[in-house]
C-alpha positions in Angstrom: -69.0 156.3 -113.5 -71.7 158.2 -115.4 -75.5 156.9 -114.4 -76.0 155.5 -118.0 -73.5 152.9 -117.7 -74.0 151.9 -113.9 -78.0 151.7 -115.0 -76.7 149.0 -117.7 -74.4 147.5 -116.0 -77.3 147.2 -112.7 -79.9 146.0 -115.7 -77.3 143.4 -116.6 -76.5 142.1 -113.3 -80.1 142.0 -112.1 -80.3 139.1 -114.9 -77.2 137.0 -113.1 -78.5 133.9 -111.4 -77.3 133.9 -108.0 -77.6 130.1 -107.4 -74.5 129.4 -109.3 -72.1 131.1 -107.4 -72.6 128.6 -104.4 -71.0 126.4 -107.0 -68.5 128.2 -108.1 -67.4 129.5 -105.6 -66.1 126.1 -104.3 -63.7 125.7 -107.4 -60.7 127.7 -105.9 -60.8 125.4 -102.6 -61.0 122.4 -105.1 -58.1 123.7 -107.4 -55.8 124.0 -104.0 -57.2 121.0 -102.9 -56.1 119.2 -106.2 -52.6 121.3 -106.2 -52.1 119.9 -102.6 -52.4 115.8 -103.8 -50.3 116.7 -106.6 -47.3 118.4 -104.9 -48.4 121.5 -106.5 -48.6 123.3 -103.4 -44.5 123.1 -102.3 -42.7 121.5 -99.7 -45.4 121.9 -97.2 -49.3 121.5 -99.1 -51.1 121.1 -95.8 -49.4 124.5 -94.4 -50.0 126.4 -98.1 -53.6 124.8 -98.5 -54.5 126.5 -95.0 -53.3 129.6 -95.9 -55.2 130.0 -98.8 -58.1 129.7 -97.8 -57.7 131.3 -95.0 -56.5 134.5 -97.1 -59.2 134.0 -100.0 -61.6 134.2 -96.6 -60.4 137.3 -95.8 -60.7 138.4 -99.5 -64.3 137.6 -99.8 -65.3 139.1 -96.3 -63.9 142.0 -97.3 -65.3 142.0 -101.1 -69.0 142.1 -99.3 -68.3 144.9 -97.2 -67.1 146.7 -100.3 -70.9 146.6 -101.8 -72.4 149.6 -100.1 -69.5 152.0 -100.9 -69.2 150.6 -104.3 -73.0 151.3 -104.4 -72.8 155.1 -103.2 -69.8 156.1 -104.9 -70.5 154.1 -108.2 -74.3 153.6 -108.0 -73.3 149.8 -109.3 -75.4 148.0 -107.1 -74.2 144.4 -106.0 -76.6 143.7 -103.3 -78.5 140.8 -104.8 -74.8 139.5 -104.7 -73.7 140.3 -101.1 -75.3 137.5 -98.7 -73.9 134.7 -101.3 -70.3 136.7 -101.0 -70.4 136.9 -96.9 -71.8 133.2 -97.0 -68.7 132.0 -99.5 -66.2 134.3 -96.8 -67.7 132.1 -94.1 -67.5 128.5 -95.6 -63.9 129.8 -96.6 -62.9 130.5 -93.0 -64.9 127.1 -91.8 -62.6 125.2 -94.1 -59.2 126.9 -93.2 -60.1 126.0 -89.6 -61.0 122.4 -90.6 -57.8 122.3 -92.7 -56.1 123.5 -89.2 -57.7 121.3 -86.9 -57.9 117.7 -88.8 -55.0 117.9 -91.5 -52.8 120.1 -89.6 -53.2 119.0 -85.7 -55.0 115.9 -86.7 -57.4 116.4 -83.7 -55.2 115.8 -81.3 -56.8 118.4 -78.9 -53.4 118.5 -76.1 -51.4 120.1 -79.3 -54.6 122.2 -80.1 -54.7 123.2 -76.9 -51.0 124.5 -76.9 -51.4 125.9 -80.1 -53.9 128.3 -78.7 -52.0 129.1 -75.9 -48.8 129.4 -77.9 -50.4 131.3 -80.6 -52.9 134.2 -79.8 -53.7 135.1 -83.0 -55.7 131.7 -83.4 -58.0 132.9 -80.8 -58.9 136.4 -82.7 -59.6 134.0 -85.9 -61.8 131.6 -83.9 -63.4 134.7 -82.0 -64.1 136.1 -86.2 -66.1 132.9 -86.4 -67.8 133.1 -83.1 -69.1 136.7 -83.9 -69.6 135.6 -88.2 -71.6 132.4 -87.1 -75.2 134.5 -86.0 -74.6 136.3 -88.8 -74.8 133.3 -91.5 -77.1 131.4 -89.6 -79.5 134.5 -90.1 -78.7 135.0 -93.5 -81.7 133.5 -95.4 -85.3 134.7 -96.0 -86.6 132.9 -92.8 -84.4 133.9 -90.8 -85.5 137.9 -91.7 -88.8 137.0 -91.2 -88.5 135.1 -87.9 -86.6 137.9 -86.4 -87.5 141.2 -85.9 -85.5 143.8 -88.4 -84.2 145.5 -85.4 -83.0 142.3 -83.6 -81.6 141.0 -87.5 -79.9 144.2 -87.8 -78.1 144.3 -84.5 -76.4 140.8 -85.1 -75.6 141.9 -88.3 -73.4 144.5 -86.9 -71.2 141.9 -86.2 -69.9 142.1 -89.1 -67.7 145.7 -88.6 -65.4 144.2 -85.3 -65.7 140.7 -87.3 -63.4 142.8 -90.2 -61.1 144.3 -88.1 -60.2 141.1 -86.0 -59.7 139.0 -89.1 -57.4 142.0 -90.5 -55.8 141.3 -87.6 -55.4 137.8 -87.2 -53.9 137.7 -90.8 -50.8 139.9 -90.0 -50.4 138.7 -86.9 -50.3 135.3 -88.2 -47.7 136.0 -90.9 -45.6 137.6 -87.9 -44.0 140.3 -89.6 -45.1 143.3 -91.6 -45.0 142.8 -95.5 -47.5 144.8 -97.4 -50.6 142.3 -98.1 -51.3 141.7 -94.6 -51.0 145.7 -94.1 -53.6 146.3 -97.0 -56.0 143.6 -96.0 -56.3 145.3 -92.3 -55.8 148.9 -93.6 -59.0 148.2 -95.9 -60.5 146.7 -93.1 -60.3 149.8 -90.9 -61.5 151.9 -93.9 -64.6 149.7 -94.5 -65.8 149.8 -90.7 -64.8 153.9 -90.9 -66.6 154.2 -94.1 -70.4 153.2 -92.4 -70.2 156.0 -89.8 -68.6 158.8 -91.7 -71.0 158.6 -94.6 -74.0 158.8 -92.7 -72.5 162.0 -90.7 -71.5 163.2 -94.2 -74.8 162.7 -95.6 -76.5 164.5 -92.4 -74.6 167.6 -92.7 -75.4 167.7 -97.0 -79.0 167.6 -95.8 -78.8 169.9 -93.3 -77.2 172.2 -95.7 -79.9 171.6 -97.8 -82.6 172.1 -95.7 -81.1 175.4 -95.0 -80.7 177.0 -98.5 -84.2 175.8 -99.3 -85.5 177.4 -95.6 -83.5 180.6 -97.0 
């Protein structure tokens, strides 16, 4: 994308309201919600409404991991965009495990129990909330204050093994290998890769430049 248009487009989007989306972002859990009282989501609307939002989760998560390469390799910059995105993720996995625990299991924590005993791919998912909970709790202006930016930045890491293990817990939890499940966790890997092999890469261009203007 040429730097005229990504300038536009970034002079456009710097005009976007940002409080809306906390809005809207709830309408695809109310749409499923609705489908499910209707009989619009199949034979089983507790099972389907889990799964999506369990999956549109995992889409968001990894939509605000996307904003740094899309910035580097597109100069479109979405960062006024990314903490309501990784919030929106979080909420989205809060309410697939509240679909799981009080309209699947009904709270009755002997069956929970067995179901994370049974089912080992529960555990990674609730472990992707332990590690993703820091992470939104310091997500506001206070929070970056309150903390120092080393200290902010070091739970914020969490992010990188909290990809990967939700990759993971999706194909696992679909317990075969079709291709969505693949993508989502191939992506996943790329995203975490992406971090440490663009900073080497931008090392060695410097280097190299360094070099020719030392020559």
């Amino acid at each position: 994308m040429t730097t005229t248009v990504a300038s536009k487009l970034n002079h456009w989007l710097r005009r976007v309201p940002i409080w809306p989306g906390y809005v809207l972002g709830f309408v695809p859990a109310a749409w499923w919600l609705y489908l499910g009282l209707t009989g619009g989501l199949g034979a089983e609307p507790v099972k389907a409404l889990e799964q999506e939002l369990g999956k549109f989760a995992l889409q968001l998560f990894l939509a605000s991991l996307l904003v740094t390469p899309l910035l580097h390799q597109t100069r479109i910059s979405l960062i006024r965009f990314r903490r309501l995105i990784g919030l929106m993720a979080f909420y989205y996995m809060l309410l697939h495990l509240s679909v799981w625990l009080v309209l699947d299991l009904q709270l009755a924590w002997g069956e929970i129990g067995r179901e994370l005993i049974k089912r080992p791919h529960i555990v990674v998912g609730l472990i992707v909330l332990l590690l993703l909970a820091p992470v939104a709790a310091s997500s506001n202006n206070a929070a970056v204050r309150r903390l120092r930016l080393q200290t902010w930045h070091r739970i914020h890491m969490l992010v990188y093994p909290a990809a990967i293990l939700a990759g993971v817990h999706y194909l696992w939890a679909v317990k075969s290998w079709p291709a969505e499940p693949v993508l989502y966790l191939t992506l996943a890997v790329a995203l975490v890769a992406y971090r440490p092999l663009h900073r080497a890469w931008t090392r060695r261009r410097r280097a190299r430049s360094e070099l020719r203007t030392a020559a």
